[in-house]
C-alpha positions in Angstrom: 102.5 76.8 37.7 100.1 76.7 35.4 101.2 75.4 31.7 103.8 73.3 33.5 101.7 69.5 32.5 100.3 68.9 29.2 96.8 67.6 30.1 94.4 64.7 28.3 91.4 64.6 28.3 89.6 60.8 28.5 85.6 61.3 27.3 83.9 64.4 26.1 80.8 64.9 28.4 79.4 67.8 29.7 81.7 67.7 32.9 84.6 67.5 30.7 83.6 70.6 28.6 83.7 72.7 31.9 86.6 71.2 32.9 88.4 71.9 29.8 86.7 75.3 30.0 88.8 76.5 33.3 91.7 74.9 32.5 92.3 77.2 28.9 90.6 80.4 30.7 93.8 80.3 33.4 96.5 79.1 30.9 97.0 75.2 31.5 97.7 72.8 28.2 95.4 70.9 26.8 97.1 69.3 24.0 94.9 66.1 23.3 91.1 64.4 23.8 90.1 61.4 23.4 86.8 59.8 23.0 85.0 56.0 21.7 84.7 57.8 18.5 86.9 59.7 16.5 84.4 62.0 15.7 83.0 62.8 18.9 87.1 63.7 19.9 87.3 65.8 16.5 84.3 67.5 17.4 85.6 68.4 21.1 89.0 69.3 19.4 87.9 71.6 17.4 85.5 73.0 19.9 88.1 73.9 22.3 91.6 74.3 20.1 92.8 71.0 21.4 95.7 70.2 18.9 95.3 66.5 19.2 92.1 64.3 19.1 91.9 60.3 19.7 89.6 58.1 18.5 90.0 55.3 21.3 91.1 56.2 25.2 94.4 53.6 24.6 95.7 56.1 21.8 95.3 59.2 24.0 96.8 57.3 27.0 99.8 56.6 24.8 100.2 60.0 23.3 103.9 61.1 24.3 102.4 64.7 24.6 100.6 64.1 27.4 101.7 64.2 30.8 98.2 63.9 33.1 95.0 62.2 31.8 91.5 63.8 33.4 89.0 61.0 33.7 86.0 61.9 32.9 83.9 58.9 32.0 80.8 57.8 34.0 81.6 56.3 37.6 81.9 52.3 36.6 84.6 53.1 34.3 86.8 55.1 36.7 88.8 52.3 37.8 89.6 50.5 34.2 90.2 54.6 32.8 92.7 55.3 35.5 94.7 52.1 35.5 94.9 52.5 31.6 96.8 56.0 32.2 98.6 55.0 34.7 100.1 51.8 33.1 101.2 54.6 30.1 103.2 56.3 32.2 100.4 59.6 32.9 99.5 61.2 36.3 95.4 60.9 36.8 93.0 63.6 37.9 89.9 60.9 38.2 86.2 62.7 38.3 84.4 62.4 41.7 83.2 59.6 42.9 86.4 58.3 42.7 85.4 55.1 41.7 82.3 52.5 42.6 83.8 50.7 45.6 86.8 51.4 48.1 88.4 48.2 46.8 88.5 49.7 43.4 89.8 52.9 44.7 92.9 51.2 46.6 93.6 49.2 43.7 94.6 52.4 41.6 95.9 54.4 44.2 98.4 51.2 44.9 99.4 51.6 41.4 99.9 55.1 41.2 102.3 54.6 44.1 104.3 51.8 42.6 104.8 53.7 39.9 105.3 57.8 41.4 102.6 59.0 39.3 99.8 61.4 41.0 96.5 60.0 41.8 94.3 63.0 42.8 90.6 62.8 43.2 89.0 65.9 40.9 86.5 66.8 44.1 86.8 70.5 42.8 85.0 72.2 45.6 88.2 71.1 48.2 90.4 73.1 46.0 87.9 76.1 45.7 89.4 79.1 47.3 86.2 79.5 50.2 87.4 76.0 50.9 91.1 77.1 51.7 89.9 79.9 54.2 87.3 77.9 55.9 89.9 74.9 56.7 92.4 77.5 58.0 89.6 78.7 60.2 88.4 75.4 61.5 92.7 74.4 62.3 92.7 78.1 64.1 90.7 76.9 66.9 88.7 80.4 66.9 85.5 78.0 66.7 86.2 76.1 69.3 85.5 72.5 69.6 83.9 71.3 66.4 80.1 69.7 67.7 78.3 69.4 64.8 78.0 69.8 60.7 75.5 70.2 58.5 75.2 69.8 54.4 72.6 68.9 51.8 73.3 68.4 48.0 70.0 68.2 46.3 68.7 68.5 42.9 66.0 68.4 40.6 66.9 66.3 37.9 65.8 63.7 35.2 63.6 61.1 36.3 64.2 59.4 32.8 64.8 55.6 33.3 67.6 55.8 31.0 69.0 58.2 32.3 72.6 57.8 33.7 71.6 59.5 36.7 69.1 56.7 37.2 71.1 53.5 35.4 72.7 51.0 38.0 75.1 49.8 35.5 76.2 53.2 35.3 76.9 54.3 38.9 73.6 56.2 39.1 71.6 57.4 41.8 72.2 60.4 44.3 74.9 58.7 46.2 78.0 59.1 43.8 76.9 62.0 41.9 75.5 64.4 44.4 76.1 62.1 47.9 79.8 62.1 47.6 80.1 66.2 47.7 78.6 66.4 51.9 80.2 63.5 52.7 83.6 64.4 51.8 82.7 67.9 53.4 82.0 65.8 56.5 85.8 64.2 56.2 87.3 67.6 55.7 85.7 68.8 58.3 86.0 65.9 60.9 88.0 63.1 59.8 86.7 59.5 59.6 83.6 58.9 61.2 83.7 56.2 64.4 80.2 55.4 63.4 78.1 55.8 60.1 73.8 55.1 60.2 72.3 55.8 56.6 68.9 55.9 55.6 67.4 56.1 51.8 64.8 56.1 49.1 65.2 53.9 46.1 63.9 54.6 42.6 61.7 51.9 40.4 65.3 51.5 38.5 66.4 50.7 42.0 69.1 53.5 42.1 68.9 55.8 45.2 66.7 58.7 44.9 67.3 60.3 48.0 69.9 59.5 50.7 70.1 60.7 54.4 73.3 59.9 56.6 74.6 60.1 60.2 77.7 60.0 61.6 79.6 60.4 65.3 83.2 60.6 65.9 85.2 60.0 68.6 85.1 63.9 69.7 81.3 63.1 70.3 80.8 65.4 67.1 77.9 64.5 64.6 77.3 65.3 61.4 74.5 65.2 59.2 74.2 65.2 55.1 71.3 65.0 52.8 70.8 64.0 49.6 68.6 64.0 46.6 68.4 63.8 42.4 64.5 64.8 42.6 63.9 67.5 44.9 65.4 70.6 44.5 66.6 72.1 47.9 69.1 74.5 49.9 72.2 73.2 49.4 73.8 75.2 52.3 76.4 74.0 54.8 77.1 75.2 58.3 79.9 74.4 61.0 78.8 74.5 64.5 81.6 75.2 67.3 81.7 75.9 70.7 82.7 79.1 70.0 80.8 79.9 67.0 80.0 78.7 63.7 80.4 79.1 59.3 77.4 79.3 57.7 78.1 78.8 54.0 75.8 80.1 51.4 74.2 78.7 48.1 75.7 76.5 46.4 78.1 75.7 49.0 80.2 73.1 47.1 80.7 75.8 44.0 82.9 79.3 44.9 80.5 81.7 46.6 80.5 83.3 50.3 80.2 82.5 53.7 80.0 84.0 57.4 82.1 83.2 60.5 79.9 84.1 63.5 81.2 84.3 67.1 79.4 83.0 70.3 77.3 86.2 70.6 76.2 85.4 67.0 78.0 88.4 65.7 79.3 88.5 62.3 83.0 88.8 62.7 83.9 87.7 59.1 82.1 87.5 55.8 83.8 86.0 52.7 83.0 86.3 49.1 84.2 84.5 46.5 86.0 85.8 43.3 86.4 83.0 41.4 86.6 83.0 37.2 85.4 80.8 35.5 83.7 77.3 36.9 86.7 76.5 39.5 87.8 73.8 38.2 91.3 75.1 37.8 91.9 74.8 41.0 92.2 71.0 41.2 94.3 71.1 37.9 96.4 73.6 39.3 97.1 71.0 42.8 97.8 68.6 40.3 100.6 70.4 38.5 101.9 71.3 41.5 102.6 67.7 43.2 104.7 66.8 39.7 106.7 69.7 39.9 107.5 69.4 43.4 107.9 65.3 42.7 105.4 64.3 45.4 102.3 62.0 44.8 100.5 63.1 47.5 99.3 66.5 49.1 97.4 67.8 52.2 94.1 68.9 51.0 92.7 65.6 49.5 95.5 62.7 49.4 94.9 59.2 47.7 94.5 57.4 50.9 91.7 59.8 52.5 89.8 59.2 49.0 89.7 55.3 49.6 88.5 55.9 52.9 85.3 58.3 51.5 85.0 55.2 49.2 84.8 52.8 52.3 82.1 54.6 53.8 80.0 54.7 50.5 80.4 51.3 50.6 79.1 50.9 54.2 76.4 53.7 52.7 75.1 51.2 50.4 75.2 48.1 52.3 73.0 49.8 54.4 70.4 51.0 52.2 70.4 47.9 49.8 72.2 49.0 46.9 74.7 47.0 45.0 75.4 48.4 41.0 75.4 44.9 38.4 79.6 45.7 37.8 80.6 44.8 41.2 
């Protein structure tokens, strides 16, 4: 599958140099970059053997050698970035968060649909091959009923005003960049939650710092996620069954291992990642496959189920206060 969709690449940031990383480490095409600068896309090119570079998005987007565009720009621009590709024609692979807002997020999914293209969410870690074997363990049953899960994302990172990590007008704060990796766990996992109670701390920049949030679902199951761009933490995840439990070990959301125990507390599995490379060639690799099977849409993260982790940012944020200036 891989090689089978000529890939763009819109912005040249550090998450797209990872990206880009994967993708020519398991044989998929990378035949353009662009960038707001024609030297910043020259640079990249040249970097990583891309044979064509753009000095504006709209040339990329209308490159007839490109089939999918990865959007890689910071979280505000999502939304303008993807409708851009899409209008040209190109399937989108659009970096997590998705976008700022679930209205935003419908808004391009509705396009992609009018016009066949793939919309995919690039939440790498529901792609990553731990991730495969712990959903077909939770759809066995062997865990029984499904009472509780637990996941924290946190970091220590730059408490520099300027920061994008701590810029409103830039998406910032711990909800979209860290936030967004538990809670779409938590939908995995469970589904949409019946209820959602949040709970956060807000920088002097007014971008969220650290954010804690409940939900219950109609099953009576809770889960639990935490949060944080200055404290450095866990960032484990477990599953809690009737008849037993997954504990999944650091970092959770990138490949590494995990143990199914049963109800004795035995150790009855224990998996361990082999991944190459980042994983990000696993989302790339979803995305090639929906074009060459002609669907828009697949099981493990589809377009609608990414507006609906958007809705209950949204609800997040209404709840804790915090609005970004582009809304």
């Amino acid at each position: 599958m891989a090689g089978s969709v000529r890939w763009g690449i819109l912005a040249t940031g550090w998450i797209a140099e990872q990206f880009v990383k994967d993708l020519n480490q398991h044989g998929h095409k990378v035949t353009a970059v662009g960038s707001r600068s024609q030297a910043s896309a020259d640079k990249f090119a040249a970097e990583f053997g891309i044979p064509k570079a753009h000095g504006s998005y709209e040339a990329l987007c209308a490159d007839p050698n490109v089939d999918a565009i990865y959007v890689a720009t910071p979280h505000p621009m999502h939304a303008d970035n993807a409708k851009l590709a899409l209008d040209r024609g190109k399937h989108v692979l659009i970096e997590k968060a998705f976008t700022v807002n679930a209205r935003e997020a419908q808004e391009i999914v509705d396009l992609g649909a009018s016009k066949g293209l793939v919309v995919l969410e690039a939440m790498w870690t529901r792609f990553l091959p731990h991730m495969l074997r712990i959903r077909e363990i939770v759809r066995s049953g062997v865990l029984g009923e499904i009472r509780s899960v637990v996941a924290d994302h946190t970091q220590d990172l730059s408490d520099d005003p300027a920061h994008r990590l701590n810029a409103l007008e830039l998406g910032g704060g711990a909800l979209l960049d860290l936030g967004i990796y538990p809670i779409s766990f938590t939908f995995d996992v469970l589904g949409v939650p019946k209820t959602i109670a949040a709970t956060a701390r807000l920088k002097e920049t007014g971008a969220d710092g650290t954010v804690a949030t409940m939900f219950t679902y109609e099953s009576g199951a809770i889960a639990l996620t935490l949060s944080g761009s200055d404290t450095a933490g866990r960032n484990i995840a477990t599953i809690h069954g009737t008849e037993g439990r997954i504990e999944i070990d650091k970092v959770w959301y990138t490949p590494t291992s995990f143990r199914r125990y049963d109800a004795s507390n035995s150790v009855v599995e224990e998996y361990v990642s082999k991944v190459e490379g980042r994983g990000m060639q696993y989302q790339a690799a979803e995305l090639e496959r929906l074009v060459a099977e002609k669907q828009t849409a697949g099981t493990i993260l589809s377009p609608s189920e990414s507006v609906a982790i958007m809705a209950c940012l949204d609800t997040i944020r209404q709840q804790i206060g915090l609005k970004y200036p582009t809304e």
